[in-house]
Each structure stands twice: as C-alpha cells, then as structure tokens.
NUVEXGU-570801 format. One line per 4 residues: number of its first residue (from 1); their letters; for each residue x, y, z of C-alpha. Coordinates in pm, 1 decimal, decimal comma. Example, Ala and Ser with C-alpha at 12.3 -4.5 7.8 and 13.67 -1.06 7.14 Angstrom:
! residues 2
1 = AS = 1230,0/-450,0/780,0; 1367,0/-106,0/714,0 $
This chain:
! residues 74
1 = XXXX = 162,6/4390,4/308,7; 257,6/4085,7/526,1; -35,0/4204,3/809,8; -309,5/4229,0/532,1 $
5 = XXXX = -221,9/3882,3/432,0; -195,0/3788,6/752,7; -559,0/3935,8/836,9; -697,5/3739,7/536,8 $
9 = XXXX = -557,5/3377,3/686,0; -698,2/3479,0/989,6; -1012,5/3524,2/877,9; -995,1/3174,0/704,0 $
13 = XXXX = -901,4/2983,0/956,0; -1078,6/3110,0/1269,1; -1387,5/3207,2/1105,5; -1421,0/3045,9/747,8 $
17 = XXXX = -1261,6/2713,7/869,9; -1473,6/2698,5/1237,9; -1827,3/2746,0/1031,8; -1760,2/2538,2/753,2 $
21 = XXXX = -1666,4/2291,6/1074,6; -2019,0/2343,6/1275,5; -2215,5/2315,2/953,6; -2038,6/1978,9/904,1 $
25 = XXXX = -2136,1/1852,9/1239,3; -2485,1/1986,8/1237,7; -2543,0/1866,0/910,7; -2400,0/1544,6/1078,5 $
29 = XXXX = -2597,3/1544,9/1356,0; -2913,5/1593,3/1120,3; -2839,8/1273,8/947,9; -2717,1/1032,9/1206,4 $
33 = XXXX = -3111,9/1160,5/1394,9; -3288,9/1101,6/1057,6; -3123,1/760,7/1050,7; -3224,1/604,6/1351,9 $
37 = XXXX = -3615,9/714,1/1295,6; -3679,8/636,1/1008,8; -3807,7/259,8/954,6; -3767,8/259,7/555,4 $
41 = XXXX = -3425,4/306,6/583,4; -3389,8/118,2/905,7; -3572,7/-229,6/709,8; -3342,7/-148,7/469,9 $
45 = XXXX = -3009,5/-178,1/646,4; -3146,4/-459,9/847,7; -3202,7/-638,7/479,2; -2832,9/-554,3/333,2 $
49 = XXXX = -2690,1/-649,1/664,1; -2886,6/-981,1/643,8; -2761,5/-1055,2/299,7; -2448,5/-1002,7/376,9 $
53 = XXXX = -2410,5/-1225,5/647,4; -2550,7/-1475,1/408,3; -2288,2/-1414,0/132,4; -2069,4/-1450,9/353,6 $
57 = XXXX = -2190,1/-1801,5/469,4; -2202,6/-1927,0/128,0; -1816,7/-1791,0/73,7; -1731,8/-1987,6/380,0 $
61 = XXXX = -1924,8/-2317,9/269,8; -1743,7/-2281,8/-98,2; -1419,0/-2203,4/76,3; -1448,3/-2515,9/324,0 $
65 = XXXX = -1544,0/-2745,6/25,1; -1233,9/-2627,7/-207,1; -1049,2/-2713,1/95,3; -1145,3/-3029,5/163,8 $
69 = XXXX = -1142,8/-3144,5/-210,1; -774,8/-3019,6/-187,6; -755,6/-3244,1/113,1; -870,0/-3512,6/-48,8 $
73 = XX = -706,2/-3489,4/-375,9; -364,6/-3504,4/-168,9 $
C-alpha cells in the first residue's frame, strides 16, 4: 500500500507539478511578448502611468500646503 501511494505522489509532483509549471511560464512568456507589441495597450499604460505621476504631484502640493499652514499657524 505505502509504494502505490507513493507512485501516485510521484506522479504529482514530477509530472503533474513540472507541466502545470511550463504551461505557467509559456503562458507567461505569451503575455509578457503580447505586451510589449501591442500599442493599444502600450498608450494605455503610458496614460495610467502619466496620471499617476500627476496624482501624485497634486498629493505632494496638498501635503506641502497643510504643512506650511501648520507652520504658520504655530
């Protein structure tokens, strides 16, 4: 009994476990390729990233005026 089971988690993990693996990475691969070619979704990051820089500027700016009211208030 203890070699059949042992058979079965063999299977799992060297063959089961190792394709599920590749498929990952290949699927992976796929995406990461698609990404870089395709200029849709390449404007698009370019536009999120640019908003977010500006977010954050205007965060700063707010949190630099709260501090100098604070400044002054004291």
């Amino acid at each position: 009994m203890d070699s059949d089971a042992g058979g079965w988690l063999w299977l799992m993990i060297d063959v089961v476990l190792v394709a599920a693996l590749a498929l990952g990475l290949i699927w992976g691969t796929m995406m990461w390729r698609t990404r870089r070619t395709n200029p849709t979704l390449e404007a698009a990051r370019e536009e999120a990233t640019r908003r977010l820089y500006e977010r954050a500027a205007e965060n700063e700016r707010r949190q630099e005026a709260k501090d100098d009211e604070r400044k002054s208030a004291a």
